[in-house]
N, C-alpha and C positions, 0 to 999 in steps of 0.2 A: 635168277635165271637171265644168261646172256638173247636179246633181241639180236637173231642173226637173217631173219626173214623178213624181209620188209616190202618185198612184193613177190610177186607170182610173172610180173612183164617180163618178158627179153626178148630180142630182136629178131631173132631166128629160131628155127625147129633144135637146130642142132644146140641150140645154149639153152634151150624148154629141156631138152633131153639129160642135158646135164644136170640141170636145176631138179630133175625128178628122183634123178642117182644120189643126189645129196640130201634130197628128202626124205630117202629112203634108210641111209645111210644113218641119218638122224632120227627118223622111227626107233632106226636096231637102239640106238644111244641112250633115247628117251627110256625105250622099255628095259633094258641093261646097261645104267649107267657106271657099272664096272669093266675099266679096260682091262682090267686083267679077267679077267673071264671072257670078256668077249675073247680076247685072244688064245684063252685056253677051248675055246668052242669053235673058232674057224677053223683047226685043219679037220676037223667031224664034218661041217656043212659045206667047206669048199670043195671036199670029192662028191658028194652025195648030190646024185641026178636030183632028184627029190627037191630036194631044198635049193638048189640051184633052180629048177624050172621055179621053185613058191617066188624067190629074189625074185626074179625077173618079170613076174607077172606082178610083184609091187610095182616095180620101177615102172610097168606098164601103164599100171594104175594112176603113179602119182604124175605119168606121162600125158595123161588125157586130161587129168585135170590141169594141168600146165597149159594145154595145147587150148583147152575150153576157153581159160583166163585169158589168153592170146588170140580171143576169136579166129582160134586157127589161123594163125598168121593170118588176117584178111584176106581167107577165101584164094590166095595165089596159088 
């Protein structure tokens, strides 16, 4: 298994943010490490409200935890 996580730091909200989309992104991969399925399963979840709001309250999730590691960007 490739080490592609080596910290949780970055310098701004807006690259925490990004950093949580890839997190998340790697969750889907971890739990289905087939691309072909995955791909045969996104156009099911990419119209479905449902499963669009579950994404985005991961990305929420691995947002805060991003934002925590970053001591909230020092309080600014």
């Amino acid at each position: 298994m490739e080490t592609w996580l080596t910290s949780l730091r970055t310098n701004t909200p807006q690259e925490g943010f990004e950093l949580a989309i890839v997190l998340s992104q790697k969750g889907v991969e971890y739990t289905q490490p087939s691309e072909q399925v995955r791909n045969r399963l996104r156009p099911v979840y990419s119209t479905n409200a449902d499963s669009l709001i579950a994404a985005s309250q991961v990305v929420a999730t691995n947002f805060t935890t991003v934002a925590a590691a970053n001591n909230y960007w020092n309080q600014r």
